[in-house]
SEKOL-908102 format. One line per field, with one value per residue (C-alpha): z, x, y; residue in one letter. Coordinates in nm, 3 decimals, always signed. Example, Ala and Ser with C-alpha at 12.3 -4.5 7.8 and 13.67 -1.06 7.14 Angstrom:
pz	[+0.780|+0.714];
px	[+1.230|+1.367];
py	[-0.450|-0.106];
residu	[A|S];
END
This chain:
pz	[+1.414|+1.131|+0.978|+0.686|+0.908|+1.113|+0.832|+0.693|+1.020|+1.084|+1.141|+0.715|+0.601|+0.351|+0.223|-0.155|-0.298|-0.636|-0.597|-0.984|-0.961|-1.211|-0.954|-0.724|-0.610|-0.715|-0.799|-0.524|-0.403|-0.130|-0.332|-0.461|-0.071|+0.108|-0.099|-0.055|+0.281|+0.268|+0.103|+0.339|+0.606|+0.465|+0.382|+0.740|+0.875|+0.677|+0.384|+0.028|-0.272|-0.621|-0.717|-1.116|-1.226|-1.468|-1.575|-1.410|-1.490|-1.160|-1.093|-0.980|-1.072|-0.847|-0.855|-0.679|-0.867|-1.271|-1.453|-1.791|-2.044|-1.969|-2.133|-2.000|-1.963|-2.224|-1.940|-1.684|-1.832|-1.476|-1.487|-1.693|-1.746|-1.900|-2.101|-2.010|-2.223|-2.072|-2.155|-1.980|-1.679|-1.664|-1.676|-1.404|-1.182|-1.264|-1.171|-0.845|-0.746|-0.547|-0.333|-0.318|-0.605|-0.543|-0.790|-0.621|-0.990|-1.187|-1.541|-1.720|-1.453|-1.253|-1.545|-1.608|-1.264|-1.262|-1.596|-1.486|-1.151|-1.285|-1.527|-1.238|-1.029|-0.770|-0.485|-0.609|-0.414|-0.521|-0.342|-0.450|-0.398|-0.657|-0.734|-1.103|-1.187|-0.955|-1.160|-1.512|-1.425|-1.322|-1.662|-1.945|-1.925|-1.721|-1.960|-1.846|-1.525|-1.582|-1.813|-1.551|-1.249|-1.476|-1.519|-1.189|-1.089|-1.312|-1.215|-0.822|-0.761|-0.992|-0.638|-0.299|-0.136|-0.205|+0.043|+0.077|+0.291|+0.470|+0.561|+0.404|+0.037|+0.158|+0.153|-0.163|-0.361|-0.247|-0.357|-0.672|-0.647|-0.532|-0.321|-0.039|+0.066|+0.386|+0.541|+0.451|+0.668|+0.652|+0.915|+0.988|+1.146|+1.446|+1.463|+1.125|+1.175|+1.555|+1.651|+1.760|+1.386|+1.440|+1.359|+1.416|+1.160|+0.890|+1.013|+1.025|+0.659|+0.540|+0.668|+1.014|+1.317|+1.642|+1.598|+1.218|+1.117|+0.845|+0.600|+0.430|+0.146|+0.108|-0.223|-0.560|-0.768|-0.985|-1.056|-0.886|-0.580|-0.574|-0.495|-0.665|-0.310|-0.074|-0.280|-0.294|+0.106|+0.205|-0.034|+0.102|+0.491|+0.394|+0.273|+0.583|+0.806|+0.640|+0.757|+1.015|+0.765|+0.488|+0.266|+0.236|-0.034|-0.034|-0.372|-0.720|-1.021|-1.354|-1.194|-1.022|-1.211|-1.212|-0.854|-0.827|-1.047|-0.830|-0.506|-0.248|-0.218|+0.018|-0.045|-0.053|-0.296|-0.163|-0.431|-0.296|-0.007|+0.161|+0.495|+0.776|+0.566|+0.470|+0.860|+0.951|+0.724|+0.815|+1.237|+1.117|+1.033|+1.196|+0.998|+0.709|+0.417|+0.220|-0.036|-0.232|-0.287|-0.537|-0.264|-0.070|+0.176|+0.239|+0.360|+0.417|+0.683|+0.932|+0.867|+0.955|+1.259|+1.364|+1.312|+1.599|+1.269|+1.272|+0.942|+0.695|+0.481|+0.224|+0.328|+0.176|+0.359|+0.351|+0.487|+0.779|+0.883|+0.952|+1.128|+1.265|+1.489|+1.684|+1.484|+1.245|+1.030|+0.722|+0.492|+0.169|-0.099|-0.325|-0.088|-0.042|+0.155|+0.453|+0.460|+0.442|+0.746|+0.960|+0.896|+1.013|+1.320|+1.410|+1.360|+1.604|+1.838|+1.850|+2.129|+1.890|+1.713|+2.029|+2.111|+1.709|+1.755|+2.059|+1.937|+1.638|+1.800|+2.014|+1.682|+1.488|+1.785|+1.814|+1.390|+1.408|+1.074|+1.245|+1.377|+0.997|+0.924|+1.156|+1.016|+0.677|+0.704|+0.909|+0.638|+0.404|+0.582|+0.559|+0.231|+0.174|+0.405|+0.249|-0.138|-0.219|-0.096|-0.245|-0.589|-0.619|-0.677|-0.997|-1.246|-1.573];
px	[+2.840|+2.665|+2.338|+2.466|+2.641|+2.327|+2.138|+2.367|+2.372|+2.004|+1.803|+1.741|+2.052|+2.194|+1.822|+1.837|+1.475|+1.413|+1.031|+0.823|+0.530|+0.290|+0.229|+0.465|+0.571|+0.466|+0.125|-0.149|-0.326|-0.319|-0.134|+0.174|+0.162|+0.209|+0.466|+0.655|+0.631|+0.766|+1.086|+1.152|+1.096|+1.316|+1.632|+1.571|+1.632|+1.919|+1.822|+1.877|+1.593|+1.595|+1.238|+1.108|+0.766|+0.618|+0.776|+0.533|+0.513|+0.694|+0.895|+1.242|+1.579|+1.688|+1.959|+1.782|+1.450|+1.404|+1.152|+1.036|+0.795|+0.427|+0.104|-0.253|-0.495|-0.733|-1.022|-0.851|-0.657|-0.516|-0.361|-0.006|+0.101|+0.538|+0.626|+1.049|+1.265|+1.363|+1.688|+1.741|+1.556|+1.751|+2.067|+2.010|+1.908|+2.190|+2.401|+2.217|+2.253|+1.857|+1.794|+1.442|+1.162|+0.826|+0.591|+0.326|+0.114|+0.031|+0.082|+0.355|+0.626|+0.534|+0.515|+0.889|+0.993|+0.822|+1.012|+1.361|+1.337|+1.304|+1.542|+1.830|+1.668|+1.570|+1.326|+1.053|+0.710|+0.402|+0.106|-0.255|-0.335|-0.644|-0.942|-0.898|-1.239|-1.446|-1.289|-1.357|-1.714|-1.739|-1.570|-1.795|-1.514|-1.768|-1.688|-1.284|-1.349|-1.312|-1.001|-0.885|-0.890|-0.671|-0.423|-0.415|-0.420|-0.102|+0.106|+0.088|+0.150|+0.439|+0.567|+0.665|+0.412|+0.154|+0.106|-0.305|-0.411|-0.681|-0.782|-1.116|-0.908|-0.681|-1.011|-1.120|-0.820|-0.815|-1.161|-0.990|-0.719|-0.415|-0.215|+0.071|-0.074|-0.071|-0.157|+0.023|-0.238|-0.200|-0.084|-0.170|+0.042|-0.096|+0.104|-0.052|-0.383|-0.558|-0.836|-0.647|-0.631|-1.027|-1.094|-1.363|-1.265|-1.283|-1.645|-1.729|-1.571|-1.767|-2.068|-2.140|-2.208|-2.201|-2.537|-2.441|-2.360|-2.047|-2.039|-1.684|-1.638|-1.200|-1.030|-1.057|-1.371|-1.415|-1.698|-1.603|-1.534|-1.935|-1.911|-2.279|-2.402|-2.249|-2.374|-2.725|-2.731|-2.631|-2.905|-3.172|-3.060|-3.065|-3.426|-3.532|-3.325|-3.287|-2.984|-2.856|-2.590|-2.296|-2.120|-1.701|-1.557|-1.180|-0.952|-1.068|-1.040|-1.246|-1.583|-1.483|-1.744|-2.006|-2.003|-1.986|-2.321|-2.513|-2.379|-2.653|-2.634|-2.392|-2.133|-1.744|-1.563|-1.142|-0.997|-0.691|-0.545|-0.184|-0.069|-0.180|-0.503|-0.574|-0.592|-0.748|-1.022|-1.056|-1.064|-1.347|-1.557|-1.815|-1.816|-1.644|-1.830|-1.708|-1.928|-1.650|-1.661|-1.406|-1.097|-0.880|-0.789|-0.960|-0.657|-0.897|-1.074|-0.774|-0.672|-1.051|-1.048|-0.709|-0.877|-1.196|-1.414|-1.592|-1.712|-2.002|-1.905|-2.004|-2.136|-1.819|-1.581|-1.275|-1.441|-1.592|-1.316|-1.198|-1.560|-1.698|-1.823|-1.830|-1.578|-1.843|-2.168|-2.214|-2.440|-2.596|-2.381|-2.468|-2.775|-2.795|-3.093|-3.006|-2.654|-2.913|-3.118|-2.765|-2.683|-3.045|-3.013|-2.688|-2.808|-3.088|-2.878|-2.508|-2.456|-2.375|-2.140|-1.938|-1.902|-1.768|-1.500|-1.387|-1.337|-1.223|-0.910|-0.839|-0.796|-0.645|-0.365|-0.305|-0.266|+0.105|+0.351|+0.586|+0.428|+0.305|+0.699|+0.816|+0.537|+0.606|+1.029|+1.001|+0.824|+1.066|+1.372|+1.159|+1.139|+1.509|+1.605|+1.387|+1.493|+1.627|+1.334|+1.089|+1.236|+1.105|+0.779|+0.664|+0.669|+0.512];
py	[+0.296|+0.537|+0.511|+0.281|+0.010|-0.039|-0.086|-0.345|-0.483|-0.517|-0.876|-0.852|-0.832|-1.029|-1.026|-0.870|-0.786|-0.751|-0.605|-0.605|-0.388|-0.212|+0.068|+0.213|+0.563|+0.808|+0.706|+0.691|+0.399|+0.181|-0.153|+0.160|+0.314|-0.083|-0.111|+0.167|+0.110|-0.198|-0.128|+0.110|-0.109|-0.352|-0.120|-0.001|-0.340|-0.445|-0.546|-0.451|-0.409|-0.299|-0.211|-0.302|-0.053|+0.148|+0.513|+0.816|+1.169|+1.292|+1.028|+1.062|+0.927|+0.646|+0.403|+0.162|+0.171|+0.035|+0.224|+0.043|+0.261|+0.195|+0.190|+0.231|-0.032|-0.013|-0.095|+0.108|+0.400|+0.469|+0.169|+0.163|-0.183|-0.218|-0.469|-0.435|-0.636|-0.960|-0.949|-0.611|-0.748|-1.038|-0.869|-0.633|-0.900|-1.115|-0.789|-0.709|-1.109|-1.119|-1.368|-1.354|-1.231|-1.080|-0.978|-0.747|-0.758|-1.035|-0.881|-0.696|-0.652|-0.905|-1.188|-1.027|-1.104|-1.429|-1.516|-1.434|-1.572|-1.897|-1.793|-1.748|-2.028|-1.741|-1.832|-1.633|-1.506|-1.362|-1.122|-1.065|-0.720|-0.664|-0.848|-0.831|-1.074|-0.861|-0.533|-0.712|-0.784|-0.372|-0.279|-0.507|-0.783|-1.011|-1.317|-1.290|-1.413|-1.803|-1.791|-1.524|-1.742|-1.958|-1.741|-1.617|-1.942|-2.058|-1.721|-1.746|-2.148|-2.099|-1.935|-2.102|-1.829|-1.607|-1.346|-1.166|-0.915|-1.084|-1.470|-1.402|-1.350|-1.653|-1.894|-1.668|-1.797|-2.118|-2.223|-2.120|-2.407|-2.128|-2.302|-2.182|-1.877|-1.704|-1.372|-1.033|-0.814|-0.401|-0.183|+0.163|+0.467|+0.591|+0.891|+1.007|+0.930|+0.986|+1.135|+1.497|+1.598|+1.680|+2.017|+2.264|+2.475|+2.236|+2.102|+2.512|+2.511|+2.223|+2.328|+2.116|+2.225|+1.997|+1.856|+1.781|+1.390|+1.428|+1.091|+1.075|+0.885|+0.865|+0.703|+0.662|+0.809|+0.500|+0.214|-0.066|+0.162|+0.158|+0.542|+0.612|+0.421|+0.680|+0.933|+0.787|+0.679|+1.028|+1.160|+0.961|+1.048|+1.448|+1.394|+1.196|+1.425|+1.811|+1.998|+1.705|+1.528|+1.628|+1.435|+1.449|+1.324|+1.271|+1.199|+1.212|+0.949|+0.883|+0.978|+1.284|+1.483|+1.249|+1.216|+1.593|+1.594|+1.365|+1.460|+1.592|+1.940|+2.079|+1.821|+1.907|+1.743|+1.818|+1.638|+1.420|+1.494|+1.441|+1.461|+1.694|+1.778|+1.388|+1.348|+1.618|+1.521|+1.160|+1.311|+1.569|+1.311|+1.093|+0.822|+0.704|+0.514|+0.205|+0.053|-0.082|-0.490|-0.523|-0.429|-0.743|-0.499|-0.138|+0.040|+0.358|+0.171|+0.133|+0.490|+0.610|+0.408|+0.515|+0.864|+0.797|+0.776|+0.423|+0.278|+0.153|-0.079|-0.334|-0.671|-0.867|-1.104|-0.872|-0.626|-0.818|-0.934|-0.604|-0.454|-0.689|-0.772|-0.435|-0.236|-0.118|-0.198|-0.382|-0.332|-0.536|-0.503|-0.181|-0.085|+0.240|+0.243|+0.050|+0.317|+0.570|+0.385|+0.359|+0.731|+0.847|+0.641|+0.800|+1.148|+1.053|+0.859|+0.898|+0.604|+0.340|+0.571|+0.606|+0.278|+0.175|+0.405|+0.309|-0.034|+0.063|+0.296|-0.034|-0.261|+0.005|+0.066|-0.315|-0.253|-0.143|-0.168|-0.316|-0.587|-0.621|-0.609|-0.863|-1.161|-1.052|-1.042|-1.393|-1.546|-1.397|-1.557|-1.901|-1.876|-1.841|-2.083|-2.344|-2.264|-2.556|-2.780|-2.572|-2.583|-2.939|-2.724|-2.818|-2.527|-2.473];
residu	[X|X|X|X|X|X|X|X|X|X|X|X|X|X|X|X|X|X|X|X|X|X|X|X|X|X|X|X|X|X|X|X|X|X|X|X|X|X|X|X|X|X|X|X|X|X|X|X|X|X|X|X|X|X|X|X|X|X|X|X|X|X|X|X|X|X|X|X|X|X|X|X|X|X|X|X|X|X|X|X|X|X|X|X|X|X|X|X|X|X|X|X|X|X|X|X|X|X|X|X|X|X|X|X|X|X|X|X|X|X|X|X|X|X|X|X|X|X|X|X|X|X|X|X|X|X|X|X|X|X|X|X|X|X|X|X|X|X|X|X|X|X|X|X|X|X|X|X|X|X|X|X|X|X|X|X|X|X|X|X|X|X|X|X|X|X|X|X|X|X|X|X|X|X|X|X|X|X|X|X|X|X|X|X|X|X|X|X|X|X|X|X|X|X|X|X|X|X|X|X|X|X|X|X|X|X|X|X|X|X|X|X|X|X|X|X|X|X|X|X|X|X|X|X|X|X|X|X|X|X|X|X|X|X|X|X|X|X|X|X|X|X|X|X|X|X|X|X|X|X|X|X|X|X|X|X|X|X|X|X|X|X|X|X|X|X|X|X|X|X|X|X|X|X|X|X|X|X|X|X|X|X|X|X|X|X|X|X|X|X|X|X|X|X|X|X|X|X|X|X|X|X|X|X|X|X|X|X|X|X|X|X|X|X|X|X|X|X|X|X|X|X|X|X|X|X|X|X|X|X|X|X|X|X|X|X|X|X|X|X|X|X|X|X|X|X|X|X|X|X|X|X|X|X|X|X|X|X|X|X|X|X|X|X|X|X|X|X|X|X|X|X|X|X|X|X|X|X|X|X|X|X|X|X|X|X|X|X|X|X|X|X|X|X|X|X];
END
């Protein structure tokens, strides 16, 4: 049997996937990289997907993937929203004969895919990946969050399921009257990231020597990733502790020179970072810091702690349900002096450290894709099977 019958004959197929997404491939972030990954997995166990985004400068041709024109969010330039035609979209679909919708974003593409599912009376599905309020409040659009909930609110019950990465975002959304959601939880490779990408010579190259505490900050340089509060923490723990600690900072964004300009001195600033030399970064480090309370799911963290590199994070629910309770530390939201307060304790003692990561390599190796695959695909298969039933949903 070749490659293509397997696939076909794999526990998905008959499955067809029409994905609508603002952000895909090529772009990087953690909501484009999940998704990638998932149709992959999918078309690797049988079942078929035809992907709806955004064009991107560097994006290739594909037969399988619909590429609309895009514009950039006037709050967010790094965001492209597409507006496609719904004609168009509806005649692809009715060509490519889906039997299930998802819409990964709640605007543009995904109000398209919305739209024409109900269209073709198509079970249709939903997944909250960004915390658009919390992002409004970051970017002057404070007053948005009210009529945003309602909107929100209106697009994802118009689904039989809406899928978020953490229980803690579950009870999030439905204090804000979503209803039929469930858990889509992240996975993390541990092939890619493990602790024997740590290198010597980058520490050496970075400045650090055994004795030195390295603080990585990894993802985008942007507000509502909080990033001024690593910078700040790490400042505060050089001044209490001279020479003992250096600050990493992995992947760039609209505050890349900012945070260059306020950095403590003797940071290294990499830029963003790709295989072999993403995890040989996350290994080299001691601990990895995440101040960011604006993120459902902070993919970063399962990668560091894949890596041996425990983490600091922001007091917030998603994130302590990842960390705690011995996984990591929390700290206050946007309090840079009680980061600075853990960092000088692990430069004095490094016990604590120890212990973190070895709980965090157990949870990260129990954090396999495919176990993500085979909860997500089941539910999937639900979903179908229960179609007609769940189109007494009531739609507006």
């Amino acid at each position: 049997m070749n490659a293509a019958s397997r696939r076909h004959a794999g526990p998905m197929a008959g499955v067809r996937l029409a994905l609508f997404t603002d952000t895909f491939s090529p772009q990087v972030n953690g909501v484009a990289r999940t998704l990638d990954r998932l149709t992959s997995a999918l078309r690797e166990r049988g079942g078929e997907v035809l992907v709806f985004t955004t064009d991107e400068p560097g994006a290739h041709e594909a037969m399988d993937i619909v590429r609309s024109p895009g514009r950039a969010f006037p709050a967010y330039p790094q965001l492209r929203l597409s507006w496609p035609r719904q004609s168009a979209v509806v005649a692809r679909l009715r060509e490519f004969q889906p039997t299930l919708v998802h819409a990964a974003t709640e605007f543009g593409m995904g109000l398209a895919g919305r739209r024409a599912a109900r269209l073709l009376d198509v079970p249709f599905v939903s997944s909250y990946h960004t915390s658009f309020t919390a992002y409004a409040a970051h970017y002057g659009m404070g007053l948005l969050a009210r009529p945003g909930w309602a909107y929100l609110r209106w697009f994802h019950n118009g689904g039989h399921r809406t899928y978020c990465p953490t229980a803690a975002i579950v009870q999030e959304v439905e204090a804000q009257g979503f209803e039929r959601c469930t858990v889509w939880t992240r996975g993390v490779d541990g092939h890619r990231f493990a602790p024997r990408y740590r290198s010597a010579a980058f520490r050496t190259a970075i400045g650090a020597h055994d004795g030195t505490l390295v603080a990585a900050y990894v993802g985008r340089l942007a507000a509502e990733k909080q990033v001024d509060v690593a910078l700040e923490a790490v400042r505060l723990a050089a001044t209490a502790r001279p020479g003992a600690v250096r600050l990493l900072v992995v992947g760039d964004g609209p505050c890349d020179v900012s945070a260059r300009s306020r950095a403590p001195e003797g940071s290294t600033f990499t830029g963003r970072l790709e295989g072999a030399a993403l995890s040989e970064a996350y290994a080299s480090a001691d601990v990895l810091l995440f101040p960011s309370t604006t993120d459902t799911f902070g993919n970063v963290m399962l990668e560091a702690m894949a890596s041996g590199t425990p983490v600091i994070g922001a007091d917030v629910a998603p994130t302590r349900e990842v960390l705690l309770p011995d996984r990591g530390w929390v700290a206050p939201p946007g309090d840079a002096t009680t980061v600075a307060s853990l960092l000088t304790r692990l430069i004095d003692d490094r016990t604590p450290l120890h212990q973190r990561r070895e709980a965090g390599l157990a949870h990260a190796a129990a954090c396999t894709w495919e176990a993500v695959w085979d909860r997500l695909f089941a539910d999937y298969l639900t979903v179908q099977a229960s179609s007609p039933a769940a189109r007494g949903t009531t739609r507006s």
